[in-house]
FIPA-357884 format. One line per field, with one value per residue: residue in one letter; y, x negated, z negated of N, C-alpha, C in turn. Coordinates in Angstrom, 1 decimal. Atoms other than C-alpha are relative to their C-alpha. Layout:
# residues N
r <- A/...
n_v <- Y/...
n_u <- X/...
n_w <- Z/...
ca_v <- Y/...
ca_u <- X/...
ca_w <- Z/...
c_v <- Y/...
c_u <- X/...
c_w <- Z/...
This chain:
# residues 244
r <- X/X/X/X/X/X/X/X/X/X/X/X/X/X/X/X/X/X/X/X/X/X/X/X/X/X/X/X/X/X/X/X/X/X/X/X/X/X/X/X/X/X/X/X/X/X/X/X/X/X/X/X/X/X/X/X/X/X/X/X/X/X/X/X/X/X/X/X/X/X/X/X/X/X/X/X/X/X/X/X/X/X/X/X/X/X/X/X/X/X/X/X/X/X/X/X/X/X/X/X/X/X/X/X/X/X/X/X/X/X/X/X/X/X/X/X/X/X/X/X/X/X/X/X/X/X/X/X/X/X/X/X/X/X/X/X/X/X/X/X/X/X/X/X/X/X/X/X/X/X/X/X/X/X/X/X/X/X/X/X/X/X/X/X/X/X/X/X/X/X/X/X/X/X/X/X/X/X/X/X/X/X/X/X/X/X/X/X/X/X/X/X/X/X/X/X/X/X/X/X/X/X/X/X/X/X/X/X/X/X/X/X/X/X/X/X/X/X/X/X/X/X/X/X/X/X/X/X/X/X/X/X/X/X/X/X/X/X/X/X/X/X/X/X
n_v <- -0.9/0.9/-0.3/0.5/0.2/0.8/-1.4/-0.5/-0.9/-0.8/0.2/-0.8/0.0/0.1/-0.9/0.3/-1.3/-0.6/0.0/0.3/0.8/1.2/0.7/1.5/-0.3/0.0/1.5/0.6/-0.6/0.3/2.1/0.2/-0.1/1.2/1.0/-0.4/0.1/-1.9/-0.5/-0.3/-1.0/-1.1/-0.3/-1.1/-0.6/-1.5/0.1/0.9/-0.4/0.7/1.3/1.0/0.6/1.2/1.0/0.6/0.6/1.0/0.5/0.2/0.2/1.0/1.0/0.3/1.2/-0.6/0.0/-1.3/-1.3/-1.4/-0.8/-0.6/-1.5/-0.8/-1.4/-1.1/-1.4/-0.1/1.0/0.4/0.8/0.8/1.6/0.5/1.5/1.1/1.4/1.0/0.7/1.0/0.9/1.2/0.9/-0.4/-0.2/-1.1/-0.5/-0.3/-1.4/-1.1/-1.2/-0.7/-1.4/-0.1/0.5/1.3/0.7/-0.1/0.9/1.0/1.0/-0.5/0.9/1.4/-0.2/0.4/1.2/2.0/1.0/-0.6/-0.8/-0.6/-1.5/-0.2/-0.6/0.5/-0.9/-0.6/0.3/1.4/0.7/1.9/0.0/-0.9/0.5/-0.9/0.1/0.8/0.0/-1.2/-0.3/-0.4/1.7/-0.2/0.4/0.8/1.0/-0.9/-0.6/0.9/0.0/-1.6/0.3/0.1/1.6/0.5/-1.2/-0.3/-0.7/-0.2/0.2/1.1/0.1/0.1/1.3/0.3/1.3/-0.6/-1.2/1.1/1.0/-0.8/0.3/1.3/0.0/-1.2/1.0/0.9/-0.9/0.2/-1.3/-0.2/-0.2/-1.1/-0.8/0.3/-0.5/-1.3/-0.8/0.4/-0.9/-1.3/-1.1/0.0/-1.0/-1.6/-0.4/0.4/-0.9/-1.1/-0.5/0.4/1.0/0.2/1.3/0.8/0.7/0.1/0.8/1.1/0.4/0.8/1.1/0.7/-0.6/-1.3/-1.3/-0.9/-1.7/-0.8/-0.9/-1.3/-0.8/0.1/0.2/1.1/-0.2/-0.3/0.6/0.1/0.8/1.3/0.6/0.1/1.0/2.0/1.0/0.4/1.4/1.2/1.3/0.1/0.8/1.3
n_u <- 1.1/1.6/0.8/1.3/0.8/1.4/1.0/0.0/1.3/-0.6/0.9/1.0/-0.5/1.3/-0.5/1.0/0.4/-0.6/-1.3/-1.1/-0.6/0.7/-1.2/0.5/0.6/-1.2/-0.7/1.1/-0.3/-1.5/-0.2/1.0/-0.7/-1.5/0.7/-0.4/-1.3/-0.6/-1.3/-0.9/0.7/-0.4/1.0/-0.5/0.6/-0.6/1.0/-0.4/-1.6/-1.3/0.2/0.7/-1.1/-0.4/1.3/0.6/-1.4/0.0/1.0/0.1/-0.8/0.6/1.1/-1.0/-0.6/-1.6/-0.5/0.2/-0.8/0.7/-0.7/0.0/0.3/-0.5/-0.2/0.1/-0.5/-1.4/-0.8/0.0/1.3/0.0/-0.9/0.3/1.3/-0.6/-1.0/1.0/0.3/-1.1/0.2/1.1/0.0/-0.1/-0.8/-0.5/1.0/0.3/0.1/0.4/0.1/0.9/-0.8/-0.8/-1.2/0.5/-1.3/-0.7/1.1/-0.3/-1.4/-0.7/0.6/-0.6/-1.4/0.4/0.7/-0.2/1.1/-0.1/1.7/0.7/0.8/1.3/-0.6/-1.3/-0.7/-1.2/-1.4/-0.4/-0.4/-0.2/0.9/1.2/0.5/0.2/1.4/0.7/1.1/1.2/1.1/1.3/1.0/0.2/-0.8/-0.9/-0.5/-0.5/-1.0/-1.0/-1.0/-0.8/-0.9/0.2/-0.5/1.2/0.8/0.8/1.6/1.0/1.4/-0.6/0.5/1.4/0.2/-1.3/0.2/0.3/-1.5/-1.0/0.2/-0.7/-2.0/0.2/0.5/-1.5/-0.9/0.5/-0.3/1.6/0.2/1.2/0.6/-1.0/0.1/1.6/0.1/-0.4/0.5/1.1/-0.7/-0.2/1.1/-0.4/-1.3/0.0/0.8/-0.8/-1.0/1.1/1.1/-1.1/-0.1/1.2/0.8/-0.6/0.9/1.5/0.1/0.1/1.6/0.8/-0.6/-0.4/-1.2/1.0/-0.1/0.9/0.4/-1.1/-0.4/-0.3/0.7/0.7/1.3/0.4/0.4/1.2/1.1/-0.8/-1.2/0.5/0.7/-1.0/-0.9/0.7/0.1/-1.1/-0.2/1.3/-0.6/-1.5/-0.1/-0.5
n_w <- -0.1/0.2/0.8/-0.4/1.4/-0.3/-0.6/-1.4/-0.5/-0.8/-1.1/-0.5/-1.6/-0.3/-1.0/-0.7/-0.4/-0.9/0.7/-0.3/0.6/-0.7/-0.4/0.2/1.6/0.7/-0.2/0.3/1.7/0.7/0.0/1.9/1.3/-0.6/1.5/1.6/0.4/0.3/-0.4/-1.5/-0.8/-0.5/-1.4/-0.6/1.0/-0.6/-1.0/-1.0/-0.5/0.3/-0.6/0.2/1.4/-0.8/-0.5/1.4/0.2/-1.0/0.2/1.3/0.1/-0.7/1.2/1.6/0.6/0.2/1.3/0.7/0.0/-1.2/0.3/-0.4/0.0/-1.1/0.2/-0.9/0.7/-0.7/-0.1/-1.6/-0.6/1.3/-0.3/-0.9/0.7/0.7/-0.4/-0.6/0.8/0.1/-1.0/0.0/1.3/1.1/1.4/0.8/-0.5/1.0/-0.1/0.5/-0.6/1.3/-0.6/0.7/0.0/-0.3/0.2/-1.4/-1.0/0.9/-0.2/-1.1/-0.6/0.7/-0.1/-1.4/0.5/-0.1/0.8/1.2/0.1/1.1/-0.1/0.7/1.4/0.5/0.0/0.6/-1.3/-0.4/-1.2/0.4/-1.1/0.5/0.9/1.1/0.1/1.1/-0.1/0.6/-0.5/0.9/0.2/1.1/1.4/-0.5/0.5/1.3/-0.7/0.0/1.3/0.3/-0.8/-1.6/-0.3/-0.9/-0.1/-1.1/0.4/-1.1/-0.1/-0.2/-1.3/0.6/1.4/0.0/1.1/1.2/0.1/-0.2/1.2/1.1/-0.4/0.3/1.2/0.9/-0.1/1.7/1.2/0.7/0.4/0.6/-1.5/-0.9/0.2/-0.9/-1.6/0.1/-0.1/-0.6/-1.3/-0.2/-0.6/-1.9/-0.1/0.1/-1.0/-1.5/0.2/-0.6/-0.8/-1.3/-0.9/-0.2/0.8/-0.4/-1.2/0.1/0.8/-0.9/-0.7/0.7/0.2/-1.0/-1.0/-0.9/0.0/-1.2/0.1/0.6/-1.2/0.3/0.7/1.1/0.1/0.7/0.6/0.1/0.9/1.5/0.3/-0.5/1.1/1.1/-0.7/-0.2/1.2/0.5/-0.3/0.0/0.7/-0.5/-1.5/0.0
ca_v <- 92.9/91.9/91.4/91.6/90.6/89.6/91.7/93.1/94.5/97.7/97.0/98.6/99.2/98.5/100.4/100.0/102.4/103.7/104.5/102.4/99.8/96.6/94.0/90.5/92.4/93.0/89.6/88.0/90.0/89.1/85.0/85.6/87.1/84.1/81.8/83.7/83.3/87.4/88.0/89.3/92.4/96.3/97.5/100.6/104.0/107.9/107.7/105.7/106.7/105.6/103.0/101.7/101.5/99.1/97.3/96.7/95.5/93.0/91.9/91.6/90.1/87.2/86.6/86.4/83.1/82.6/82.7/86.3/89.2/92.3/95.4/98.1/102.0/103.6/107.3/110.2/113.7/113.4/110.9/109.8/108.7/107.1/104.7/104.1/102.6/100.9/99.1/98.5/97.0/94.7/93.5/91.8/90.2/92.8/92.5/95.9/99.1/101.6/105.5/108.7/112.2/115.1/118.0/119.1/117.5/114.1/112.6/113.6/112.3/108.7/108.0/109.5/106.9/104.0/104.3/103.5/100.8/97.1/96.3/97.9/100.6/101.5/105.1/106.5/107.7/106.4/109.9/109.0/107.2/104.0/103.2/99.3/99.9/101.7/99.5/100.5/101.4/98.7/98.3/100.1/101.3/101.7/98.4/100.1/99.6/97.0/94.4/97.0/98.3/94.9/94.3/97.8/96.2/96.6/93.8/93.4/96.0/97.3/97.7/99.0/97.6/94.4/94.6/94.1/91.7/90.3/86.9/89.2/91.5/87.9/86.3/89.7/88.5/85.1/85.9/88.3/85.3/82.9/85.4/84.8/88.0/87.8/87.3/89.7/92.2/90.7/91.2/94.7/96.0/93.9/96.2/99.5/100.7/99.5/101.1/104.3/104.5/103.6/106.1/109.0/108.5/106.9/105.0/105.3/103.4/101.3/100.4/100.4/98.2/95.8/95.7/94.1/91.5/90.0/91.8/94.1/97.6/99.4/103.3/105.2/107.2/111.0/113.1/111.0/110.3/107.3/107.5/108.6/106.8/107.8/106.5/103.5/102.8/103.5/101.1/98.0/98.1/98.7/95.6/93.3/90.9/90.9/89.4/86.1
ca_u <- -90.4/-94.3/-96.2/-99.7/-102.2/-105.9/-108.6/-108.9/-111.9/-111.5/-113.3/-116.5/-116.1/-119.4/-120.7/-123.8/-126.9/-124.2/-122.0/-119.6/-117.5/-119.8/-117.2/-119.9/-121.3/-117.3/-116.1/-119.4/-119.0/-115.2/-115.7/-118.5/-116.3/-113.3/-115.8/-114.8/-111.3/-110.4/-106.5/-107.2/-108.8/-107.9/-109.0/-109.3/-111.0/-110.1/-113.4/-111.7/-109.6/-106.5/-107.6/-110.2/-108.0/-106.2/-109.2/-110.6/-107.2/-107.2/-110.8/-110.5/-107.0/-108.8/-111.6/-109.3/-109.2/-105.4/-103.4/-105.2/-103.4/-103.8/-103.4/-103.7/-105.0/-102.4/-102.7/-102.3/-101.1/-98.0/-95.1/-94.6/-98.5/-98.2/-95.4/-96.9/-100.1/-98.2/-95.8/-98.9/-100.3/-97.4/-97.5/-101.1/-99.9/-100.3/-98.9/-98.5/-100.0/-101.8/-100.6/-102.2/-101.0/-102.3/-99.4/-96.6/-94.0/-95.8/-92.4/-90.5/-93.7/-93.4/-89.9/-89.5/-92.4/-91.0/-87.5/-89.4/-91.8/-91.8/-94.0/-93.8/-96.3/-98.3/-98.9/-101.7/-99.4/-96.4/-94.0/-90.8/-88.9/-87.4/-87.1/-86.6/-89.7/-92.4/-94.6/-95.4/-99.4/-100.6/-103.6/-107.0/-109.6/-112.2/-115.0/-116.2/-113.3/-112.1/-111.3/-110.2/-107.7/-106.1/-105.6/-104.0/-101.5/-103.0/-101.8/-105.3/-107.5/-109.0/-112.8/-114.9/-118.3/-116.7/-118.0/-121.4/-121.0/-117.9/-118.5/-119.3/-115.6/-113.8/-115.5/-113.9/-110.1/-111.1/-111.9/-108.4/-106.7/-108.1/-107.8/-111.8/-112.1/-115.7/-117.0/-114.1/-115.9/-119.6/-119.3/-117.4/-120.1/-123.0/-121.1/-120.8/-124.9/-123.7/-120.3/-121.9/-124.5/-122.0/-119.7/-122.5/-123.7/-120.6/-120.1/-123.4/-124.8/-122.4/-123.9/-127.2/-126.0/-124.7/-127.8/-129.5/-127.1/-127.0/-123.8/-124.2/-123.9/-126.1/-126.2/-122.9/-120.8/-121.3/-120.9/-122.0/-126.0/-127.7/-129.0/-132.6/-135.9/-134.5/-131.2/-132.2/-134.4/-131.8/-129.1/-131.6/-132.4/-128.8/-128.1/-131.0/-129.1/-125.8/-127.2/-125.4
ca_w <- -98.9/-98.5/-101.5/-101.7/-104.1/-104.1/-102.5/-99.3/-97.1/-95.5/-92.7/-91.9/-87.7/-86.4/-83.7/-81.0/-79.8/-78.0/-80.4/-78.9/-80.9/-81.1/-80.3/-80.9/-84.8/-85.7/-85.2/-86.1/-89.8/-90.4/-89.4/-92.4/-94.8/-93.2/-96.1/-98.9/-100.1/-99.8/-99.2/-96.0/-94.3/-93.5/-90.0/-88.3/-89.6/-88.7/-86.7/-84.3/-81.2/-80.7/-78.1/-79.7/-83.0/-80.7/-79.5/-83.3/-84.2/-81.5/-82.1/-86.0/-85.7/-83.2/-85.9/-88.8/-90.5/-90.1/-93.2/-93.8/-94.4/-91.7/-92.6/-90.0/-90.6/-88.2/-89.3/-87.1/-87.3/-85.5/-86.4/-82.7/-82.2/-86.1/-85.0/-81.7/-83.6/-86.1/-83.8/-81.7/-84.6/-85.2/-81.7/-82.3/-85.6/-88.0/-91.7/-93.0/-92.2/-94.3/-93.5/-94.8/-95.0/-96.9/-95.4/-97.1/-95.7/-96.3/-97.8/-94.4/-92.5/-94.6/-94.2/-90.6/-89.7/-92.2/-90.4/-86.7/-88.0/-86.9/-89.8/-93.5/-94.1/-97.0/-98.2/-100.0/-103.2/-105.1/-104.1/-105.3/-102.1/-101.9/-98.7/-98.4/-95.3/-97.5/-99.5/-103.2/-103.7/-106.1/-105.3/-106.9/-104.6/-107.6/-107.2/-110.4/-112.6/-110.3/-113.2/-115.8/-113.2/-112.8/-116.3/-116.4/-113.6/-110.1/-107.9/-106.2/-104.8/-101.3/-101.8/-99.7/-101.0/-100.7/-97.0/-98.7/-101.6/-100.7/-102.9/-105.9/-105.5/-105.4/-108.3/-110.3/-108.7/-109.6/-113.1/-113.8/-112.3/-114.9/-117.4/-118.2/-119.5/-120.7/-116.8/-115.4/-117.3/-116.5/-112.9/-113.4/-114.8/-112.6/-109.6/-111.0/-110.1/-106.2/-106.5/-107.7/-105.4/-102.3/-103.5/-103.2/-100.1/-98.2/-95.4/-94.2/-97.5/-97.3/-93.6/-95.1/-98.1/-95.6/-93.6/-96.5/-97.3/-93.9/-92.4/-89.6/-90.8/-88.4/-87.6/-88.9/-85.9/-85.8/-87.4/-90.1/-90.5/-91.6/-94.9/-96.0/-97.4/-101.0/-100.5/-98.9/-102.1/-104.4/-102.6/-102.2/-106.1/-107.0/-104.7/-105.3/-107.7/-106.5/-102.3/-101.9
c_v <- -0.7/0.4/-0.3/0.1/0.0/1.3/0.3/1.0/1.0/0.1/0.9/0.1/0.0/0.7/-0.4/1.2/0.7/1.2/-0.6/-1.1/-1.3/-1.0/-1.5/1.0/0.0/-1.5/-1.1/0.5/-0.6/-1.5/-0.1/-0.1/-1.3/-0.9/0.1/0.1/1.5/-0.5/0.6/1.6/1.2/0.9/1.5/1.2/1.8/0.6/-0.2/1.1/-0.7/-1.6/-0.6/-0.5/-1.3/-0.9/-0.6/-0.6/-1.2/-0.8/-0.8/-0.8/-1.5/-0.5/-0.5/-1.3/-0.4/-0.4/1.3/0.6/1.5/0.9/0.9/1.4/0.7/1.8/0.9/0.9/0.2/-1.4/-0.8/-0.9/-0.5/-1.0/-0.7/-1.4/-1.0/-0.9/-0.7/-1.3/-1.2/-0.8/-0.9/-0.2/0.7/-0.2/1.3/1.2/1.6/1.6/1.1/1.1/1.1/1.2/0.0/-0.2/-1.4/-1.3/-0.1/-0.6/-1.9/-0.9/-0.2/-1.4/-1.7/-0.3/-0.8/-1.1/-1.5/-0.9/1.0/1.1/0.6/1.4/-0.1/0.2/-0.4/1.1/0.1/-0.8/-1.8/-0.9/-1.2/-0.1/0.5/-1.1/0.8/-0.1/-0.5/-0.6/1.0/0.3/0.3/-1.5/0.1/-0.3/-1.1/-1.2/0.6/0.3/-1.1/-0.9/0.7/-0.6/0.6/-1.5/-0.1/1.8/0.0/0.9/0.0/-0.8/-1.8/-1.0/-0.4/-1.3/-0.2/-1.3/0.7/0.7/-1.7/-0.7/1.3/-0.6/-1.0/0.0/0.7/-1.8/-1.1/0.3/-0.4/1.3/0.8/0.1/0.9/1.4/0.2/0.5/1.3/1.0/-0.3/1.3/1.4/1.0/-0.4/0.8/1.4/0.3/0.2/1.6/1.3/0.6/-0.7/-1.1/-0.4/-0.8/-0.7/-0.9/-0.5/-1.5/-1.5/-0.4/-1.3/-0.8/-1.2/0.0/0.5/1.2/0.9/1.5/0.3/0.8/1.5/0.5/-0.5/-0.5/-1.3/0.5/0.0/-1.1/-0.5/-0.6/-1.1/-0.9/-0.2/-1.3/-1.2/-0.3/0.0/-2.0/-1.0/-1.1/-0.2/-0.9/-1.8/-0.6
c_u <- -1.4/-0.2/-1.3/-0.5/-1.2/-0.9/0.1/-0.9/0.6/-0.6/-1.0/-0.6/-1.9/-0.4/-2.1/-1.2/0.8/0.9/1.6/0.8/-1.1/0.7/-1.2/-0.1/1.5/0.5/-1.0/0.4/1.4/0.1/-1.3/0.8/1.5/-1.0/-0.1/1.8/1.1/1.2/-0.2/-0.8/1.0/-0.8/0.2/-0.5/0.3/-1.3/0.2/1.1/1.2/-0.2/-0.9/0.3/0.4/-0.7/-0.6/1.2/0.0/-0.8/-0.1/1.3/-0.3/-1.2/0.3/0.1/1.8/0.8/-0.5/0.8/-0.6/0.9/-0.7/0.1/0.5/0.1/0.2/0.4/1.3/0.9/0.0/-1.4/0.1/0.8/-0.3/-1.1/0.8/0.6/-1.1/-1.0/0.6/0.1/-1.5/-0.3/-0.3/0.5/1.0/-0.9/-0.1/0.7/0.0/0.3/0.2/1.2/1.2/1.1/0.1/1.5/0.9/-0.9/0.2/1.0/-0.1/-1.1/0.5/1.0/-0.5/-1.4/-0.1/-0.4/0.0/-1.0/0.0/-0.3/-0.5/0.7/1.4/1.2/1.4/0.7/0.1/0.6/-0.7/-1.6/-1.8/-0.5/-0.8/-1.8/-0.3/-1.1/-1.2/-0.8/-1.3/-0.6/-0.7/0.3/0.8/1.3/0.4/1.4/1.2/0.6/0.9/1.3/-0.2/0.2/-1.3/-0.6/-0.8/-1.4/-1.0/-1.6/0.3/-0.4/-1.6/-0.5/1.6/0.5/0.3/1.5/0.8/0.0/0.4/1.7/0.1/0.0/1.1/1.0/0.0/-0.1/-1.5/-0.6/-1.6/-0.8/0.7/-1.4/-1.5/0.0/0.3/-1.3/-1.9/0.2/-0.5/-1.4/0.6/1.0/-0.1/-0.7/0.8/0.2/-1.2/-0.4/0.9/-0.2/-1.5/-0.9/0.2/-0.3/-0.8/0.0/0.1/-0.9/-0.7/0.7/0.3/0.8/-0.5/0.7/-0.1/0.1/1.5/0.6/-0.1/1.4/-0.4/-1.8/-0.6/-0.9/-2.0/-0.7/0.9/1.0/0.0/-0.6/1.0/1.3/-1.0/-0.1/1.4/0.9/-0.7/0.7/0.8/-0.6/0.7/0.1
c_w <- -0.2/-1.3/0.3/-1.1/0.3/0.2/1.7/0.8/1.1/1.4/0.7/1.6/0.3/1.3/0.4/0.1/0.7/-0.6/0.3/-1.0/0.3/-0.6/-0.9/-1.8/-0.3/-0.1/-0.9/-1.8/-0.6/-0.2/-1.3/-1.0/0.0/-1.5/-1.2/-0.2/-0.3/0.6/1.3/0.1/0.6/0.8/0.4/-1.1/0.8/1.1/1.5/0.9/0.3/1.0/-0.2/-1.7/0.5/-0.1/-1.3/-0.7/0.5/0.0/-1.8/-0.4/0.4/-1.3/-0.9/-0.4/0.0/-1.4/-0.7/-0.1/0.5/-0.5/1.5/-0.5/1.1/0.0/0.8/-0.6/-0.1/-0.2/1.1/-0.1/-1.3/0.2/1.3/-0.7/-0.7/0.5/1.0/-0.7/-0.3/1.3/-0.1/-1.3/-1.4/-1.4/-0.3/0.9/-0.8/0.7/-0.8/0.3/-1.1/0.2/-0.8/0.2/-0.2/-0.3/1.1/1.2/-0.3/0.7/1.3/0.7/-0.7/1.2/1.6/0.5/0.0/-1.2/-1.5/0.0/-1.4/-0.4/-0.9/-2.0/0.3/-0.1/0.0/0.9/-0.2/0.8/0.3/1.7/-0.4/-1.5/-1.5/0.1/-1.6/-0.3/-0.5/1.5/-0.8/-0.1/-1.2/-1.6/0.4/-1.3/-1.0/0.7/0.4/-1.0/-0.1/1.2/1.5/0.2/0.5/0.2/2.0/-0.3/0.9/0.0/0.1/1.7/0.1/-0.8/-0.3/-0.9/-1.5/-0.4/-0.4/-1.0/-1.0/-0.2/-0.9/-1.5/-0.7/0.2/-0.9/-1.1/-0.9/0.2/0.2/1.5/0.7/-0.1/0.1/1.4/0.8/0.2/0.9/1.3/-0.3/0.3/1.7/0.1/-0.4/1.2/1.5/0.2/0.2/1.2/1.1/1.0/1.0/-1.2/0.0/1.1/-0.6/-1.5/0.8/0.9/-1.0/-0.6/1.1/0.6/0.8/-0.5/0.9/0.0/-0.2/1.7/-0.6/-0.5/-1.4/0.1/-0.7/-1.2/-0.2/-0.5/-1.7/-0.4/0.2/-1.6/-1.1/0.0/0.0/-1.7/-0.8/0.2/0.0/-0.8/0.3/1.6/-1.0/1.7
């Protein structure tokens, strides 16, 4: 069974005046983050259609430092189109792949896609199954409590602001793994005004944080909105210490 550890960027899909996928900013962003020592990158966002899921897969799989770890975001509604992604995913070198489902049969959704899976897949919550195809979730998603959460026994973490101040998420890993407590818990809490503020105002601050670190962010896809004056202000002095 894979293990995974470390950190991992969820990947923030970049996108043109067009709103189209911008193919040179994605690539361009990922061979940046290839200079930091992250575990490896998770692509693909419910934004996305199913062929340009593909297409950012394929793009971000090509930029990849190799020796990363790919995860693919294959979700759908429907089992059938969930293992199409996933095994498409697996054909251009995937790892693992992350699937989410909020419905009440989500345990019969799970397996029924584990069972038809080239490639392990991850679900959102730890529901009880032990099918030798279904990775356990050990990972945090909080960049807040990131290094509290992997004392507490997370194996690593998928952090979104990490697409921003991806140096800064790594020197947390860096500092559990050395067991240099006194800096774990320095850089924890250097994070948590950026990781509140993200968290607020979503993937659109998150753009906006990346703008001002030298990623490409750029305008959000509808129906989400680029954030305001205010929020803007709030996000540059959360991030002003932290650029790298």
């Amino acid at each position: 069974m894979l293990k995974i550890q470390g950190i991992l960027v969820p990947i923030a899909t970049p996108y043109d005046h067009r709103g189209d996928v911008y193919k040179v900013k994605l690539a361009s962003n990922i061979e940046r983050l290839n200079t930091i020592n992250l575990t490896g990158y998770m692509v693909g966002d419910e934004l996305l259609t199913a062929e340009e899921k593909s297409l950012v897969w394929e793009l971000a799989a090509k930029a990849a430092k190799p020796g990363k770890l790919l995860g693919a975001v294959t979700s759908a509604p429907s089992v059938r189109e969930t293992v199409a992604l996933t095994n498409r995913a697996a054909e251009l070198g995937y790892h693992f792949a992350m699937v989410q489902n909020s419905g009440a049969t989500k345990a019969l959704y799970y397996e029924a896609v584990a069972d038809a899976a080239k490639i392990p897949i991850m679900a959102e919550a730890d529901f009880g199954t032990t099918h030798p195809n279904i990775l356990r979730a050990e990972l945090t998603t909080n960049a807040a409590s990131l290094f509290t959460d992997l004392k507490a026994g997370s194996k690593g973490g998928v952090i979104a602001i990490a697409n921003a101040i991806p140096y800064t998420i790594q020197l947390i890993w860096e500092a559990y793994r050395q067991r240099e407590e006194e800096a774990g818990f320095d850089w924890q809490e250097r994070i948590t005004g950026l990781a509140e503020v993200v968290a607020k105002y979503g993937t659109p601050g998150l753009k906006w944080a990346m703008d001002l670190n030298s990623y490409y962010g750029g305008a959000p896809r509808l129906p989400e909105a680029a954030v305001g004056d205010g929020a803007k202000s709030e996000i540059a002095a959360a991030i002003k210490d932290l650029k790298s």
